[in-house]
N, C-alpha and C positions, 0 to 999 in steps of 0.2 A: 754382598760386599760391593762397593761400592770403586771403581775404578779410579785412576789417579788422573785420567782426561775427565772425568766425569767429577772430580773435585776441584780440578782446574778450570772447567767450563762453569761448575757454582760459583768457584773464588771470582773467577770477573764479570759474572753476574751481578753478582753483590757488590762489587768494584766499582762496577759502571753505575747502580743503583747512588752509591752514596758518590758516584763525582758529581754526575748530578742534582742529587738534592744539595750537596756544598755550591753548587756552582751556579751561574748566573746565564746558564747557554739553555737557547730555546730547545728544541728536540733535534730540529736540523740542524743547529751548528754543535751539535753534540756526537752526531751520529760519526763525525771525521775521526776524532781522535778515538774512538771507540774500534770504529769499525780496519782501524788503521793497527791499532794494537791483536786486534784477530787477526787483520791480517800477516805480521809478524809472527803473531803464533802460529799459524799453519806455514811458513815458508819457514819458519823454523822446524818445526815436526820432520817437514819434505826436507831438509837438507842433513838436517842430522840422524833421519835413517839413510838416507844416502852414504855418508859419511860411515857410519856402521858398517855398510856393504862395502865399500871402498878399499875400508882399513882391511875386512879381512881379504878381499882378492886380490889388492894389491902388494905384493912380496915387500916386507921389510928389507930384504935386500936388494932391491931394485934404487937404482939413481936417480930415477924421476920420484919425485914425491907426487904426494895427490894437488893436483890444481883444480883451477875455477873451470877450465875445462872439461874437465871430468864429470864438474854438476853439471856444467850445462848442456855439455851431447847429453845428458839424459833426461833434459829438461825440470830441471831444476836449477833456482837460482844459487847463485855466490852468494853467501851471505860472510861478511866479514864482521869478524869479532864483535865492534861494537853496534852491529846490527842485530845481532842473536839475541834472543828475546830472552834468554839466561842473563845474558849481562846487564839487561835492561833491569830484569826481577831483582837483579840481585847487586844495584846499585844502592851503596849508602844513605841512610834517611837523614834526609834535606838537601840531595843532591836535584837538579833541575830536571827532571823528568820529560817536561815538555822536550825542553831541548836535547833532551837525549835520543828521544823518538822523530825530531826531527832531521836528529844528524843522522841516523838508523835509515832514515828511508834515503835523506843523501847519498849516502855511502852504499845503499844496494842500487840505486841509479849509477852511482859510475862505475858497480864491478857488473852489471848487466847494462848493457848498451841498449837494448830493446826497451827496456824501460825508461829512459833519459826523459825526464818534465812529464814524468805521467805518475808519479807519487810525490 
């Protein structure tokens, strides 16, 4: 049987396969938006099992809720909403995707300061 990382790791195999053949980018100017969208996949995995642990150690009855803090003492980034690679998936067909994953990486540059102009 086949795992559900291991069907998501074919779906954008086969993803990347056909942006390619539709598209008009050599191999190295391909490799950005590719290798851009794994990257959002694994800082997504890393934040939403965080998030998982989180939820249960931290008491529903406590006043502080969980913040960007909390990923990041444990090294993991903030990823805000429209940077999560769920929202990205599971944006409506014919919305701009380019520009989705553009604003995506914006948006994890200014909730992680360490990163600023380096995606």
């Amino acid at each position: 049987m086949t795992s559900n990382n291991g069907i998501l790791e074919s779906k954008l195999w086969a993803a990347a396969d056909q942006l390619w053949a539709n598209s008009n980018l050599r191999a190295a100017e391909f490799s950005t938006p590719v290798l851009g969208l794994i990257f959002l996949l694994y800082a997504d995995h890393r934040f939403s099992a965080l998030e998982s642990e989180l939820k249960k150690t931290v008491s529903s009855s406590s006043r502080r809720g969980i913040g960007k803090a909390d990923y990041q003492s444990r090294g993991v980034m903030f990823l805000p909403e429209n940077a999560r690679f769920s929202y990205l998936r599971d944006l409506p067909e014919g919305s701009d995707i380019g520009q989705a994953v553009i604003d995506a990486m914006k948006a994890i540059e200014q909730e992680n300061e360490d990163l600023k102009d380096v995606l």
